[in-house]
C-alpha positions as CSV (number, residue, x, y, z in Angstrom):
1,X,-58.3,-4.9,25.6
2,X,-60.3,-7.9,24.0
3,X,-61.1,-10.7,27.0
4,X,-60.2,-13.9,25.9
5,X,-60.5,-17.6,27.1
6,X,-58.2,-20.0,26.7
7,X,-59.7,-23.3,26.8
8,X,-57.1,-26.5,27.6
9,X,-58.6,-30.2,27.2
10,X,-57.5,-33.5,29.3
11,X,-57.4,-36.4,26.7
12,X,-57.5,-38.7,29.5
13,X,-57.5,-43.0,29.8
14,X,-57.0,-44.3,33.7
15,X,-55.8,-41.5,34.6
16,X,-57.3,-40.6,38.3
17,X,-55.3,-38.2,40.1
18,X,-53.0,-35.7,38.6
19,X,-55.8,-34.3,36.4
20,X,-58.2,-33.6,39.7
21,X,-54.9,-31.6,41.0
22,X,-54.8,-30.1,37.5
23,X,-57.9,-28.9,37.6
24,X,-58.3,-28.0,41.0
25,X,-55.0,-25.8,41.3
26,X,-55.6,-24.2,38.0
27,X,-58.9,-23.0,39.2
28,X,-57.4,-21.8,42.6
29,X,-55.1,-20.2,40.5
30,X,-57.9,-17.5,39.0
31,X,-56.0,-16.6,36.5
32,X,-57.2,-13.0,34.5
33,X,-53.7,-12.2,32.8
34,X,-52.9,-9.2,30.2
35,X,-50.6,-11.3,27.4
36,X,-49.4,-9.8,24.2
37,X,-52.7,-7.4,23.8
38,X,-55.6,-9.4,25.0
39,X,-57.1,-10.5,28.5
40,X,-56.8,-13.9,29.0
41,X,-58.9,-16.4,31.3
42,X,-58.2,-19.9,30.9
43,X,-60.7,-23.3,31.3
44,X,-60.0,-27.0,31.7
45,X,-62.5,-29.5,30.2
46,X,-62.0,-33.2,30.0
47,X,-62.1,-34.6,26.3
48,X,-65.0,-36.8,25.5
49,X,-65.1,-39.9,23.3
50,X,-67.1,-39.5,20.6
51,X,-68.1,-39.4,16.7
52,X,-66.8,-36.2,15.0
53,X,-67.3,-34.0,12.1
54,X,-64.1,-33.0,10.7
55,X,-65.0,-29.9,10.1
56,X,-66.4,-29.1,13.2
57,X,-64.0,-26.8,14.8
58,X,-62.2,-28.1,17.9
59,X,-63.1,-25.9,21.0
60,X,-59.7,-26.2,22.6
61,X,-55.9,-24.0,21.9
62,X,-54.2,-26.7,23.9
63,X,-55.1,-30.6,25.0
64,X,-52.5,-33.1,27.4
65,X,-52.6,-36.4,25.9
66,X,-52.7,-39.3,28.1
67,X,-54.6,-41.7,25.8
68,X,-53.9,-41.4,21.8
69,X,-50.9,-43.8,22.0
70,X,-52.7,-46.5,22.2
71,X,-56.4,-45.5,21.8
72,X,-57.1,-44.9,17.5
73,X,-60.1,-42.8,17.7
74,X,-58.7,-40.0,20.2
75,X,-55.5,-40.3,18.0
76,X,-57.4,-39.1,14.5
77,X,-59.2,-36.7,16.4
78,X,-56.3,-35.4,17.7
79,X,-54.5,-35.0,14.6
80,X,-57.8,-33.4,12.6
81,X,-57.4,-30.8,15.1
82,X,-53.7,-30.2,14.9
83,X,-54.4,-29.7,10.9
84,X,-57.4,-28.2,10.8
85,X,-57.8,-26.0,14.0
86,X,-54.0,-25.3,14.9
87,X,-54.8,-27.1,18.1
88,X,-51.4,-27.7,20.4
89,X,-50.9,-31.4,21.7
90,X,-48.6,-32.7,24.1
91,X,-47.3,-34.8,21.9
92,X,-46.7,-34.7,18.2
93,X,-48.9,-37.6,17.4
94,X,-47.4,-38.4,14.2
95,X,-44.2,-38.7,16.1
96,X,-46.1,-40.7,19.0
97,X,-47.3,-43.4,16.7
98,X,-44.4,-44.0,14.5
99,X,-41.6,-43.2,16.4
100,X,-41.2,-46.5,18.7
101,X,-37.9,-47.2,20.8
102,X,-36.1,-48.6,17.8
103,X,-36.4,-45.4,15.7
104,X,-35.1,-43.4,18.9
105,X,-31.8,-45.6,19.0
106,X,-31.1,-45.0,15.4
107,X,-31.8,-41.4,15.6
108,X,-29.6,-41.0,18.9
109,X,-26.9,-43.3,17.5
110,X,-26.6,-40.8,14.6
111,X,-26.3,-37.7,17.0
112,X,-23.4,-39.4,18.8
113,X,-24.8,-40.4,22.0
114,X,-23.8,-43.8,23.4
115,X,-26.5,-46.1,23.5
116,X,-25.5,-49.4,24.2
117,X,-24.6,-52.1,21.2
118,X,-28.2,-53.0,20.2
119,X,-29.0,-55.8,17.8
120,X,-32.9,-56.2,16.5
121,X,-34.2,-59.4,16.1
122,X,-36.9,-61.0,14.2
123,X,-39.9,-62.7,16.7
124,X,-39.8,-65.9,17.7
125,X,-43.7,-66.9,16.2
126,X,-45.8,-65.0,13.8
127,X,-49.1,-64.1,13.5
128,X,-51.5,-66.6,11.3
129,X,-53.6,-63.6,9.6
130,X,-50.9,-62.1,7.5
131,X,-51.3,-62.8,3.8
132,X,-48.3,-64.5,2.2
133,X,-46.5,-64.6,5.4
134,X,-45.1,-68.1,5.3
135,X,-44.3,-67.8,1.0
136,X,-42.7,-64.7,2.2
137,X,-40.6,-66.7,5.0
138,X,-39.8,-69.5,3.3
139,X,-38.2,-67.0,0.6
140,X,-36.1,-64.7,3.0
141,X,-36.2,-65.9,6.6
142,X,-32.9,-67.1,7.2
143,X,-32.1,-69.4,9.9
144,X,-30.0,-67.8,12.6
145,X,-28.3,-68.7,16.1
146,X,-28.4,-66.7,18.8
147,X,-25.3,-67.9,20.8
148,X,-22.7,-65.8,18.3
149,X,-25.2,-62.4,18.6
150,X,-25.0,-63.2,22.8
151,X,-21.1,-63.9,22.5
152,X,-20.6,-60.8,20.3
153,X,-22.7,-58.4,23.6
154,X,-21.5,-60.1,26.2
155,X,-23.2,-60.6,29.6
156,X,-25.1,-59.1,30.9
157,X,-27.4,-58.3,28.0
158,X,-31.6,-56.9,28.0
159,X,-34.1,-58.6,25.9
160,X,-36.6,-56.6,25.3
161,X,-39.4,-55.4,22.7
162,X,-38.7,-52.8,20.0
163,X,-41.3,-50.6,21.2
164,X,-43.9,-50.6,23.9
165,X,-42.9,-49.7,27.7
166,X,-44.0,-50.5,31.3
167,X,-41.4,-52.9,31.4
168,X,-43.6,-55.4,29.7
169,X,-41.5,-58.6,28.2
170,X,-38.2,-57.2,29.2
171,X,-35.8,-60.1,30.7
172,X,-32.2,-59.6,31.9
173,X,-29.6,-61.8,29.7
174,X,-27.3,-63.8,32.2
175,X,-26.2,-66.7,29.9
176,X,-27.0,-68.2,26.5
177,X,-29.4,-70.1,28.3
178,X,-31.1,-67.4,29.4
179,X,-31.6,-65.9,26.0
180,X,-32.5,-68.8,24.1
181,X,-35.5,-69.4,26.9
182,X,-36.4,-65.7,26.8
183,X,-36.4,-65.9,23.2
184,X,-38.4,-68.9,23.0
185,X,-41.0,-67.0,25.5
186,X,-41.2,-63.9,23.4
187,X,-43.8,-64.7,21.0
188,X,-45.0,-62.6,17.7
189,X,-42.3,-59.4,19.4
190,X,-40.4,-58.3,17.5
191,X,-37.1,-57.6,20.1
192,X,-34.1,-56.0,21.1
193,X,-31.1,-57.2,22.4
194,X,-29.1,-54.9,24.4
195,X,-25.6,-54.5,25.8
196,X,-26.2,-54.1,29.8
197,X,-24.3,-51.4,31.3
198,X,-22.6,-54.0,34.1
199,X,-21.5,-51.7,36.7
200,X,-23.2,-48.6,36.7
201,X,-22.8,-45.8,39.5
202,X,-26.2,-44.6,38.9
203,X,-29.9,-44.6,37.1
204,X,-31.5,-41.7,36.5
205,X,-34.9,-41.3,35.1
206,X,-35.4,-37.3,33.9
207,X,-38.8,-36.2,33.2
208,X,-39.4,-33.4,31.0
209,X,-42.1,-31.1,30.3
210,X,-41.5,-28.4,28.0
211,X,-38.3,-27.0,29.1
212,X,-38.5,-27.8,32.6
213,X,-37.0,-31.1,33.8
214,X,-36.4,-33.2,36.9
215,X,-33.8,-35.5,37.5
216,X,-35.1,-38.8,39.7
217,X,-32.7,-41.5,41.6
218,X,-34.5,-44.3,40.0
219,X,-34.2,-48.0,41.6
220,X,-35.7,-50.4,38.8
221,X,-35.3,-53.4,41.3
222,X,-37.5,-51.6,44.0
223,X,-41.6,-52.5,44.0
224,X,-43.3,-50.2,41.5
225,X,-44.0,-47.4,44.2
226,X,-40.8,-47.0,45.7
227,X,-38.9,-46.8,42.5
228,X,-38.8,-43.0,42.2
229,X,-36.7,-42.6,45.6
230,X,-36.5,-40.1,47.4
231,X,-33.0,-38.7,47.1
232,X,-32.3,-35.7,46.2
233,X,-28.9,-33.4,45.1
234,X,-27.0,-36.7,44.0
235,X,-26.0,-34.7,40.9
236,X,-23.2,-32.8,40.0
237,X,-24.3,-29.5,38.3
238,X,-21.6,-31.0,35.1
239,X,-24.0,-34.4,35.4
240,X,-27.4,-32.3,35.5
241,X,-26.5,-29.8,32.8
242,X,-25.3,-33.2,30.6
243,X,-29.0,-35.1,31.2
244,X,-30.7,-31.7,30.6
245,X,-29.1,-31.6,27.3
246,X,-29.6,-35.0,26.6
247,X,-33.1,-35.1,27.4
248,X,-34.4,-31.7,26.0
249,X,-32.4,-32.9,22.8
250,X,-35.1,-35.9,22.6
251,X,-37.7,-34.2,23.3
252,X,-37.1,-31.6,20.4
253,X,-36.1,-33.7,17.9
254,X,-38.9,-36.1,18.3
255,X,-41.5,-33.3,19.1
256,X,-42.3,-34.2,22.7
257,X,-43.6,-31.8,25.3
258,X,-44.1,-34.6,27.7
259,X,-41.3,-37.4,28.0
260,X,-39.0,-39.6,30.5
261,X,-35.3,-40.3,29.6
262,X,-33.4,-43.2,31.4
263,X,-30.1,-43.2,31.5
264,X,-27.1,-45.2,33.4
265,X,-23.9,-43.4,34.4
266,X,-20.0,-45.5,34.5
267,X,-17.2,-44.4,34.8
268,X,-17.8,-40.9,33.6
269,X,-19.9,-41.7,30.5
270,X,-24.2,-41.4,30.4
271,X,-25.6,-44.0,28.2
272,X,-28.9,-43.4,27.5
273,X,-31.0,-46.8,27.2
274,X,-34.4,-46.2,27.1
275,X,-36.4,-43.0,26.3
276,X,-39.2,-43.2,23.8
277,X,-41.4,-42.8,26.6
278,X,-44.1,-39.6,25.3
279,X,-46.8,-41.0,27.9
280,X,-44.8,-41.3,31.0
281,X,-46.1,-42.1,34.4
282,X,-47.9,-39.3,36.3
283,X,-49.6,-41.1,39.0
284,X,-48.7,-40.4,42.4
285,X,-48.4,-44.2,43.3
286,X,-45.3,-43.8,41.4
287,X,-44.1,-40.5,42.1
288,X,-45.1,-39.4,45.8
289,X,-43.1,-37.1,46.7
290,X,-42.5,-36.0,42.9
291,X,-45.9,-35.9,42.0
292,X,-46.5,-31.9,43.1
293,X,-43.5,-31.0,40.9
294,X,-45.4,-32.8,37.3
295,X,-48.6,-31.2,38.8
296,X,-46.8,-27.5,38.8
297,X,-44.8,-28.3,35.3
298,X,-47.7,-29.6,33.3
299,X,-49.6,-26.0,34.6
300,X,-46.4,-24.2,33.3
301,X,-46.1,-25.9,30.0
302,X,-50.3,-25.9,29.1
303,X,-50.6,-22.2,30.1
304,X,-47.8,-20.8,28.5
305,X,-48.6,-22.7,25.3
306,X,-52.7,-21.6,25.7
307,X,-51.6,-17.8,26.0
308,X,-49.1,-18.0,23.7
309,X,-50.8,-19.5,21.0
310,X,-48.0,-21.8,20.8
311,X,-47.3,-23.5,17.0
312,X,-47.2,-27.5,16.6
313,X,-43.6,-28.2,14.8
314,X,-45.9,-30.4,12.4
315,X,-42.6,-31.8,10.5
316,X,-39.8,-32.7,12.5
317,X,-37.0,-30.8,11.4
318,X,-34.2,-33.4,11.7
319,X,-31.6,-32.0,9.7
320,X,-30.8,-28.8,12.0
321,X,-29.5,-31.7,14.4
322,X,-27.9,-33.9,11.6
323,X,-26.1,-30.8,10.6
324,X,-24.0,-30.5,13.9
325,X,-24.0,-34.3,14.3
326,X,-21.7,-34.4,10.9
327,X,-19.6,-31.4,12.2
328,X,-15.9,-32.1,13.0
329,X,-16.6,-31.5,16.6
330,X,-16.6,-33.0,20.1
331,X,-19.4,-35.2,21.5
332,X,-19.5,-32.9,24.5
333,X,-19.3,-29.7,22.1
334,X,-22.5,-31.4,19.8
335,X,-24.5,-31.8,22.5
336,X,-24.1,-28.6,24.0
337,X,-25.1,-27.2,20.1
338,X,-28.5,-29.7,20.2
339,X,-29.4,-28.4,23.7
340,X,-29.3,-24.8,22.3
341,X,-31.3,-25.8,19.5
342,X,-33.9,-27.6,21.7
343,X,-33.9,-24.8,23.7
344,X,-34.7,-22.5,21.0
345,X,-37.6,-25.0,20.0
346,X,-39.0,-24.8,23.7
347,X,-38.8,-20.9,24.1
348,X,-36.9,-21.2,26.9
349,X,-36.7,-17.7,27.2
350,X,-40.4,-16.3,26.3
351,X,-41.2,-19.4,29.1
352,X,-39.0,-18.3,31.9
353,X,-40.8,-14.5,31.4
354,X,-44.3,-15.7,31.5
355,X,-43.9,-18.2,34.7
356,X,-41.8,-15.2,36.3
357,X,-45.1,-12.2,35.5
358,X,-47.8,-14.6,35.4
359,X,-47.4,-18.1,37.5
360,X,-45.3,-15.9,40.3
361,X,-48.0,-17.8,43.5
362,X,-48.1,-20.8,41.5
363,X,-45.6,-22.7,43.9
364,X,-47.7,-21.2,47.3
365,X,-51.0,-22.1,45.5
366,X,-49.7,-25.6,45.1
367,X,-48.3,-25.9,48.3
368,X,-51.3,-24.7,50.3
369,X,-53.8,-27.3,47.5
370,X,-51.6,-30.4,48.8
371,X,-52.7,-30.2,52.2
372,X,-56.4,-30.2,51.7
373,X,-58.8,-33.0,52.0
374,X,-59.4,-32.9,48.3
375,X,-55.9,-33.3,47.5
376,X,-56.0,-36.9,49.4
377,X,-59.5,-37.7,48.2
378,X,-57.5,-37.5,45.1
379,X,-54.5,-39.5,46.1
380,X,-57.2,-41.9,47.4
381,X,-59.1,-42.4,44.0
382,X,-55.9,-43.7,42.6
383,X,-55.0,-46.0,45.5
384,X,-58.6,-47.4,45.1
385,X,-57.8,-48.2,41.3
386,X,-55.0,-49.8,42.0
387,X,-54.6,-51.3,45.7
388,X,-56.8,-54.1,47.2
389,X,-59.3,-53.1,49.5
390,X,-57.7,-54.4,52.5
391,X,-54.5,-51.8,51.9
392,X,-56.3,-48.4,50.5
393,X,-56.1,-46.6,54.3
394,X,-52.5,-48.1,54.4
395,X,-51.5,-47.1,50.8
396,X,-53.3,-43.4,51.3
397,X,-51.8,-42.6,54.0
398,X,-48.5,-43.7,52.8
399,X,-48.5,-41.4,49.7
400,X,-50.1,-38.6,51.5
401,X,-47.1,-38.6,53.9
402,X,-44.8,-38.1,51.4
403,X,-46.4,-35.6,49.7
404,X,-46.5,-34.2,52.9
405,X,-42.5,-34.5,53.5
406,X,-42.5,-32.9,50.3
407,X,-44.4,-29.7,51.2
408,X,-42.2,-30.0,54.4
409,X,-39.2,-29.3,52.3
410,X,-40.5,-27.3,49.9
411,X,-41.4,-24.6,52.6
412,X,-38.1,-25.1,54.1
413,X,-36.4,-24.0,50.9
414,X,-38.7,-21.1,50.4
415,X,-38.6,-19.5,53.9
């Protein structure tokens, strides 16, 4: 039997902590596996920044992305690897660049889920650079009010970019006041305006990687670090199997390994309203006590795809989905039809068989990792980043204890 390594890269921006756990478990993990004839060994290397032959073979079966959505050269690199090397990439990055939050709203409002009433708007200013810009306004901008498109979604209402995330330039819509002045403050965005969901019994934010997923009590009022809370079971198995078809249904049409889905329940419907998110947040000032699970998934996901030698769906293959979307059918029966397709697309099953033989001590390896120094010297490196000086002990210890009421629970439920 042939030994073989596996090599997996971290195309990384400010990303501080999760790849040191990455890295750190993985290597605890020692992993010398027998897979489909060969013997497999698997590295982790950090991608570097740098000019690049296009023909020069990439060194890596599979590479997380954390930087290519908004960073060109890592982008082109990526995608010459993808073509030329059969390299796997969390995410598609075709589907990464083009497919902003107004192409997801079309494309879910064509399967049948219930996005909000969503009207796009043209931006308040415009750039000087672009040629023929004001001939070409003068021609066919018309003049518009927004008072009737307010009146027509009622209040409350979302203004907010077409694409982009991090809650940048989003503004709640109380009153035709309100939007004209967030209008007028939008500048050269292009935006949305969005029904709210007035009312809702809950916000969820899922996270998916791969086929795995995990369902988070989100509070979008709450200071950044205290948004993921803490609850858990608030979910009716009905609820979870809905969002876990909702969001693996995203992820496969789009081609995204890596992605968050928000979504606002009332009065027994989920309306998705925001989740063209393929670079969602991974840092354990946001997740604390969720962190160790995207640690453990993004371990799953990587290895099974390294051993496998898992295919990039290059072309999207919409029309498998479009097909059931133009069936004479139920919402609730297409859904359950797209989940089994993106289930197919994620080898749900091939997964579940590999984590089962291969990744059995992951969750004991994990659990014993987040209680060592290095694990909070991790946690610490991102406080630093992001905390004044006067608050990194407070902030440290602060996520550290919740990791640590994680691991509390966690051996709780395996004992």
């Amino acid at each position: 039997m042939a030994p073989v390594t596996r090599k997996i890269g971290l195309s990384l921006g400010a990303d501080d902590c999760w790849p040191i756990c990455y890295e750190d478990i993985l290597g605890q993990l020692d992993l010398d596996i027998s897979y489909r004839g060969d013997r497999l060994r698997f590295e982790v290397e950090r991608v570097a920044i740098e000019p690049f032959d296009l023909r020069r073979p990439t060194p890596y079966d599979v590479v997380i992305d954390r930087l290519t959505h908004w960073y060109d050269l890592s982008r082109e690199w990526i995608k010459k690897g993808v073509l030329l090397d059969g390299l796997y990439v969390f995410n598609n990055p075709w589907s990464v660049q083009s497919m902003e939050k107004h192409t997801s709203y079309c494309a879910m409002i064509r399967l049948g889920m219930p996005i909000p009433e969503t009207w796009l708007l043209p931006p308040k200013e415009y750039s000087d650079d672009k040629l023929d810009l004001q001939k070409t306004l003068a021609r066919y901008a018309k003049l518009f009010e927004l008072e009737p498109i307010g009146e027509e979604l009622g209040y409350p209402s979302f203004l907010k970019p077409y694409d982009g995330g991090g809650w940048v330039g989003v503004s709640r819509i109380d009153s035709a006041e309100d939007l004209n002045k967030a209008y007028d403050e939008s500048g050269q965005f292009v935006m949305h305006l969005q029904r709210g969901v007035e009312g809702y019994e809950r916000f969820v934010r899922c996270v998916g990687v791969g086929p795995q997923r995990r369902f988070v009590n989100y509070d979008p009022d709450a200071p950044l670090h205290q948004r993921y809370t803490k609850e858990q079971d608030f979910l009716s198995a009905e609820d979870q199997e809905h969002l876990e078809d909702v969001l693996l249904t995203i992820n496969a049409f789009f081609g995204w390994d890596f992605n968050s889905c928000e979504c606002l329940s009332r009065d027994g419907t989920w309306f998705p309203i925001d989740f063209a998110n393929p670079c969602p947040d991974s840092q354990v000032t946001s997740l604390h006590m969720h962190f160790p699970w995207l640690i453990k998934a993004k371990l799953r996901w990587s290895l099974f795809c390294a051993a496998s030698k898992r295919k990039m769906s290059v072309n999207l293959d919409w029309e498998r989905f479009f097909a059931i979307a133009d069936q004479d059918l139920s919402q609730a029966e297409k859904l359950s039809r797209y989940g089994a397709l993106a289930r197919k697309h994620f080898e749900v099953d091939a997964f579940d068989e590999f984590c089962d033989e291969h990744l059995a001590h992951l969750d004991e390896v994990a659990w014993e990792y987040f209680g060592t120094d290095r694990a909070k010297e991790a946690v610490r490196q991102k406080v630093v980043a992001l905390f004044p000086e006067h608050e990194h002990d407070e902030f440290t210890d602060h996520f550290w204890n919740e990791i640590q009421e994680w691991r509390d629970e966690d051996a709780a439920c395996r004992s």
